[in-house]
C-alpha atoms as a printed R data frame, in Angstrom:
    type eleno elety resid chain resno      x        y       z
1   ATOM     1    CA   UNK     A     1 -4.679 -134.093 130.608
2   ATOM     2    CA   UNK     A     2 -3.150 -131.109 128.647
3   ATOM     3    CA   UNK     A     3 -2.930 -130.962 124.820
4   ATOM     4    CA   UNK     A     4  0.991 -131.534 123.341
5   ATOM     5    CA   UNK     A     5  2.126 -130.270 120.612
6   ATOM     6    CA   UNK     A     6  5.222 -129.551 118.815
7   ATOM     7    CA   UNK     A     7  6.999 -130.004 115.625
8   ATOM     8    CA   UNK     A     8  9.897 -132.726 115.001
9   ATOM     9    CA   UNK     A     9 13.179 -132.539 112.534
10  ATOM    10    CA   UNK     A    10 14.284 -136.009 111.016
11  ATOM    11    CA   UNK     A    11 17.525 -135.395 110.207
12  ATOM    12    CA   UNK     A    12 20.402 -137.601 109.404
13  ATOM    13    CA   UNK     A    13 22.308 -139.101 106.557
14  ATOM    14    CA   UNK     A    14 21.045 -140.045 103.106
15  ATOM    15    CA   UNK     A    15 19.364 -143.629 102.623
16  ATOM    16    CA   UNK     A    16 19.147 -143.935 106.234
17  ATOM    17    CA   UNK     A    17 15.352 -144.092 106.270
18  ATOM    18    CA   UNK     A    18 14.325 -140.716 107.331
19  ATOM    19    CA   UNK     A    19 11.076 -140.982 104.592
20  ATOM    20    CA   UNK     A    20 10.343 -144.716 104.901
21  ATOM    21    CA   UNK     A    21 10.088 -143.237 109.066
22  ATOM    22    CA   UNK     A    22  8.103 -140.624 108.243
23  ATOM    23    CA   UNK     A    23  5.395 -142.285 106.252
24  ATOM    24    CA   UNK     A    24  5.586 -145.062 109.349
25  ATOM    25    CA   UNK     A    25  4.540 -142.501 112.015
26  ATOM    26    CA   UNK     A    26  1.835 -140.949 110.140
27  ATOM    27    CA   UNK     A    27  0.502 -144.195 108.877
28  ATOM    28    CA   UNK     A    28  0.830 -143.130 105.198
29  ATOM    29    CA   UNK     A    29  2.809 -142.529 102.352
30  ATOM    30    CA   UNK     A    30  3.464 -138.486 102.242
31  ATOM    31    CA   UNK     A    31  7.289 -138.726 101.650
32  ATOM    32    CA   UNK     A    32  8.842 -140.392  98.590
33  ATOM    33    CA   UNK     A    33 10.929 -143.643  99.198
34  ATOM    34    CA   UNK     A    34 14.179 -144.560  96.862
35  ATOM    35    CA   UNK     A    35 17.371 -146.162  97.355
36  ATOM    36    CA   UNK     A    36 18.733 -143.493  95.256
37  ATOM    37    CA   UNK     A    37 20.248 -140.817  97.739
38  ATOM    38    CA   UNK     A    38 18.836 -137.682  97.400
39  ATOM    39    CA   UNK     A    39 15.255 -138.249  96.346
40  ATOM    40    CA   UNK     A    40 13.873 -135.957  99.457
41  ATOM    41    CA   UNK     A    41 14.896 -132.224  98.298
42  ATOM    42    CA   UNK     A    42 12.698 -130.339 100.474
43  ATOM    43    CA   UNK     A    43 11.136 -130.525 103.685
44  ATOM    44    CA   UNK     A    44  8.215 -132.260 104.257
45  ATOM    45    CA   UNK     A    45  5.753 -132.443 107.014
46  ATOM    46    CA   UNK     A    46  3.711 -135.272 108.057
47  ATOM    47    CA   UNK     A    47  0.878 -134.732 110.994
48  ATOM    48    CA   UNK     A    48  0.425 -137.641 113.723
49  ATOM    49    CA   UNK     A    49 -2.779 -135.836 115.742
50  ATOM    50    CA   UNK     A    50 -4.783 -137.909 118.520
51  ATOM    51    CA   UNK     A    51 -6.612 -136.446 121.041
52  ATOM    52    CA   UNK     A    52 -4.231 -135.847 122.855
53  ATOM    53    CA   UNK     A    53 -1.138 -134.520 121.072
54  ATOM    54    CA   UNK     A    54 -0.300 -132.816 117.549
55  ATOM    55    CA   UNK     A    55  3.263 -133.873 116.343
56  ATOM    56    CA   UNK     A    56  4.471 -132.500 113.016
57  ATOM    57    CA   UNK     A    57  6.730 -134.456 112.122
58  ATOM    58    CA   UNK     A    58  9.249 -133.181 109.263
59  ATOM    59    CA   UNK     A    59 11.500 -135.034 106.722
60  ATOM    60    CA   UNK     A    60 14.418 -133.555 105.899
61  ATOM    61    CA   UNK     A    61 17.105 -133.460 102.891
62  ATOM    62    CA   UNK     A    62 20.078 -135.896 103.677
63  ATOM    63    CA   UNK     A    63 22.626 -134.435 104.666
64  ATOM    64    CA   UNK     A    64 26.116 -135.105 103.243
65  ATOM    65    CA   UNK     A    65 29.333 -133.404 101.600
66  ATOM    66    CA   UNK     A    66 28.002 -131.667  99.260
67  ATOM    67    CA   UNK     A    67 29.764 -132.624  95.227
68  ATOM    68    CA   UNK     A    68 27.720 -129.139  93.966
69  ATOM    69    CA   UNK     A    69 25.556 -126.241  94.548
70  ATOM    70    CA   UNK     A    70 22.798 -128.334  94.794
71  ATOM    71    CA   UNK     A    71 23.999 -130.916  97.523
72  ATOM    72    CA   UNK     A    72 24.844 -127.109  99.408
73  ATOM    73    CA   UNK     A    73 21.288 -125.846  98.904
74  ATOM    74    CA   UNK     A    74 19.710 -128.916 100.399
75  ATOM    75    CA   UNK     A    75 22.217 -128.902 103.035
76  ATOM    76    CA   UNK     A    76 21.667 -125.435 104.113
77  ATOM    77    CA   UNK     A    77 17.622 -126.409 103.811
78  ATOM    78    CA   UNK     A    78 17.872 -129.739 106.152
79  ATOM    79    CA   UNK     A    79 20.140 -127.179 108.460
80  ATOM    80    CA   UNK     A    80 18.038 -124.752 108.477
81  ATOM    81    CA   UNK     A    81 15.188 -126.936 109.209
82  ATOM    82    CA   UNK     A    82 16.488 -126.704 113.209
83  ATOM    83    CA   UNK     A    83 14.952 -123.070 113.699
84  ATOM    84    CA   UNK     A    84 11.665 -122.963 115.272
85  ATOM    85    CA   UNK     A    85 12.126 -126.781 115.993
86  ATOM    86    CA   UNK     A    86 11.044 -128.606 119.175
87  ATOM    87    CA   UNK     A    87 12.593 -131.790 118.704
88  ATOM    88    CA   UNK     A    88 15.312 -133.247 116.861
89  ATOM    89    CA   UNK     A    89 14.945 -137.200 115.291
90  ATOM    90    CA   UNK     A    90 18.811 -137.891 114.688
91  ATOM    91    CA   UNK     A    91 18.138 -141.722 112.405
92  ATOM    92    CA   UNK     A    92 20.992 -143.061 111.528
93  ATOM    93    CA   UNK     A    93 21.451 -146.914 109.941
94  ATOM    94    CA   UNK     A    94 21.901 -149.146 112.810
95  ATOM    95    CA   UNK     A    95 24.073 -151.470 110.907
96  ATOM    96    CA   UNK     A    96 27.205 -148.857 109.903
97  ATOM    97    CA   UNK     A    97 29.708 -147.286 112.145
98  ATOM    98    CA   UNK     A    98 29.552 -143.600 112.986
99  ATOM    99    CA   UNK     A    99 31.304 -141.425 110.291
100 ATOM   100    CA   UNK     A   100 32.446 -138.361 109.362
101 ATOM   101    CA   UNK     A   101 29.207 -137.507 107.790
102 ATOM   102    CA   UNK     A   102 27.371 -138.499 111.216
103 ATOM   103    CA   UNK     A   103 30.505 -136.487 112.748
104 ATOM   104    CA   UNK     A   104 29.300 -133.181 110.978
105 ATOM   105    CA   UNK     A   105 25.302 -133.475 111.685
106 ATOM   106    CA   UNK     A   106 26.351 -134.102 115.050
107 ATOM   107    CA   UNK     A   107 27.924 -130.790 115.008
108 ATOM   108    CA   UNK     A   108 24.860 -128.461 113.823
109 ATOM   109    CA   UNK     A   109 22.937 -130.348 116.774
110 ATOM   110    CA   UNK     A   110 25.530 -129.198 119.307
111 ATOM   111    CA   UNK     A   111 25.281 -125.881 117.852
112 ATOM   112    CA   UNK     A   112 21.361 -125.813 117.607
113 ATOM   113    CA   UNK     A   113 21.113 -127.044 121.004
114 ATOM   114    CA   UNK     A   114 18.129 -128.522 119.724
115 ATOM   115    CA   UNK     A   115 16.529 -131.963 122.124
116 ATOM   116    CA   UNK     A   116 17.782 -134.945 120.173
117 ATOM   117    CA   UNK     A   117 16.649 -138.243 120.092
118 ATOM   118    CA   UNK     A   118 19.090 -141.216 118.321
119 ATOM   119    CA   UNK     A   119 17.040 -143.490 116.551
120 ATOM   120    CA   UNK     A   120 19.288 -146.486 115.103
121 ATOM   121    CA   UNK     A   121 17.117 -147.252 112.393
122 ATOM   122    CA   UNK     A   122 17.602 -150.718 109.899
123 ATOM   123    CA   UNK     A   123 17.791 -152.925 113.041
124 ATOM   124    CA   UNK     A   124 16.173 -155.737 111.065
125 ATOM   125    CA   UNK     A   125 18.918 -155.835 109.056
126 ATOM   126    CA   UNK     A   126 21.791 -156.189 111.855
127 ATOM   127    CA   UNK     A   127 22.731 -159.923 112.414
128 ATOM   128    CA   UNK     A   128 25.785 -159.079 115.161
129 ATOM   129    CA   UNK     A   129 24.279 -157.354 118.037
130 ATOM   130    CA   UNK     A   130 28.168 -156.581 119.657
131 ATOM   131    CA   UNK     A   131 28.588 -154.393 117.028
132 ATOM   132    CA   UNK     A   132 25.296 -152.821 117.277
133 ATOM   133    CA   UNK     A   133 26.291 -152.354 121.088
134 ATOM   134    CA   UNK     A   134 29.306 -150.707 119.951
135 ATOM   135    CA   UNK     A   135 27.776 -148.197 117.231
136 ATOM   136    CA   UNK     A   136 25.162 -147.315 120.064
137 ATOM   137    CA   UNK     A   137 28.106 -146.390 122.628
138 ATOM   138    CA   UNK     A   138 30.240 -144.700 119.967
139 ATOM   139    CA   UNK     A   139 27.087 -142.033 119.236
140 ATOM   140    CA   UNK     A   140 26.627 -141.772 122.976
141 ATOM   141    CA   UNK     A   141 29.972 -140.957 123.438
142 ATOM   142    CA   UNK     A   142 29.870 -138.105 120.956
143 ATOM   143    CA   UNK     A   143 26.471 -136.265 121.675
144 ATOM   144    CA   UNK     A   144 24.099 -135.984 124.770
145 ATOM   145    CA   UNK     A   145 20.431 -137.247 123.610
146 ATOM   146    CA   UNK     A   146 17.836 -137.135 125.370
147 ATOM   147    CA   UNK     A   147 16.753 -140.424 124.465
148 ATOM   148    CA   UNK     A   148 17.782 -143.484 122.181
149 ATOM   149    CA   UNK     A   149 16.450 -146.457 120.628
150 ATOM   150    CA   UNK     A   150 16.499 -148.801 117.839
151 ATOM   151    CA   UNK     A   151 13.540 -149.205 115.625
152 ATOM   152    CA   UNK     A   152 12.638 -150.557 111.899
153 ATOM   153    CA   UNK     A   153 10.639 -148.303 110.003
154 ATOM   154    CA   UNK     A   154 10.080 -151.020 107.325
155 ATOM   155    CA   UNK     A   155  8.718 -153.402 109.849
156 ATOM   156    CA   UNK     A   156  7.304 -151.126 112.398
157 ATOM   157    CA   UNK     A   157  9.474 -152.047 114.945
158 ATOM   158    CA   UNK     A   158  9.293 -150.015 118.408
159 ATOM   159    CA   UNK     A   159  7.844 -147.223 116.376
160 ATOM   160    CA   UNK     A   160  5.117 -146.861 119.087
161 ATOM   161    CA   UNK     A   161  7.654 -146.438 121.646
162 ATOM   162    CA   UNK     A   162  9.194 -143.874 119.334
163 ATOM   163    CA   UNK     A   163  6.119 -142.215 119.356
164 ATOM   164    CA   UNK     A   164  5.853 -142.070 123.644
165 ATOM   165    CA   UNK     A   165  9.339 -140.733 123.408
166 ATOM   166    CA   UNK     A   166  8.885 -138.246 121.170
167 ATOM   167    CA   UNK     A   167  5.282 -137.210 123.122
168 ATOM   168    CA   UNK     A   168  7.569 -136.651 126.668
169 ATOM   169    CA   UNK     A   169  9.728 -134.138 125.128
170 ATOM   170    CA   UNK     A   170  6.942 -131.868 123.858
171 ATOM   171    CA   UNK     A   171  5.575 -129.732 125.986
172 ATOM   172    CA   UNK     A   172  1.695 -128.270 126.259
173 ATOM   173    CA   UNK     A   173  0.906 -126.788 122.546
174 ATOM   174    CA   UNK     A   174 -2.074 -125.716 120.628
175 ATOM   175    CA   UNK     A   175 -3.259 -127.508 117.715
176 ATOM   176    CA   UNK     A   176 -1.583 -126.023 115.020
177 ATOM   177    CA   UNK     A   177 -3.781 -127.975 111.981
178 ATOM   178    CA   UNK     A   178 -7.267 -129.165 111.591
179 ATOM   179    CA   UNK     A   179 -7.664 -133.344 112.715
């Protein structure tokens, strides 16, 4: 069986769980969790390596409508996160309706022409699953993944499925850091 290996944007929103993820997949804390929006000002990269993939996985600034020069610099640095990117973790929170802010991100995908995968994050926390149905169809609607699913990074939730998604997108790849 070949070797996969390729490196992974999470990307969405603030507070939508793109750290709490992060740490979930690489089965440690390396990315700092706070309901204060925010927190995550650069990128950081977290390593999942077996034997038979390397995915570097890498947390991103939330992106948002920027208030000053610094909500601009860390948009411009989760943005700019897309070069040199194989794959494209779009997490939004499962239990709000697609806005404007979801709107724009959507946007620098279609213009990155990055893969993306939707992962409706928070789905522990949605009680009416109609309106989950309808939050699902209204991202499909607006952007062609490649894949979707809903997960809970608190709980663990279909992260290993996450995981097998994530590993059919990549193609064959070198190991890029020590095990």
């Amino acid at each position: 069986m070949a070797f996969k290996s390729g490196f992974v944007a999470v990307i969405g929103k603030p507070n939508v769980g793109k750290s709490s993820l992060l740490n979930r997949l690489v089965g440690e804390k390396v990315s700092i969790i706070s309901p204060k929006a925010q927190t995550t000002r650069n990128r950081i990269q977290g390593i999942y390596t077996t034997e038979t993939e390397q995915i570097i996985f890498i947390d991103t600034p939330g992106i948002h409508k920027p208030k000053n020069e610094l909500g601009n610099v860390m948009n411009k640095f989760a943005i700019g996160s897309l070069d040199a990117i194989d794959l494209v973790l779009f997490v939004v929170d499962a239990s709000a309706k697609k806005g404007a802010g979801d709107d724009f991100i959507l946007e620098e995908l279609r213009k990155s022409k990055v893969p993306t995968i939707l992962v409706l994050n928070k789905v522990d926390l949605v009680e009416d699953k109609e309106k989950l149905k309808e939050n699902v169809d209204s991202y499909k609607e607006a952007f062609n993944f490649v894949g979707g699913l809903t997960i809970s990074a608190s709980n663990g939730h279909n992260i290993d499925l996450l995981i097998d998604k994530v590993k059919d997108q990549l193609d064959e790849g070198p190991m890029y850091y020590p095990e």
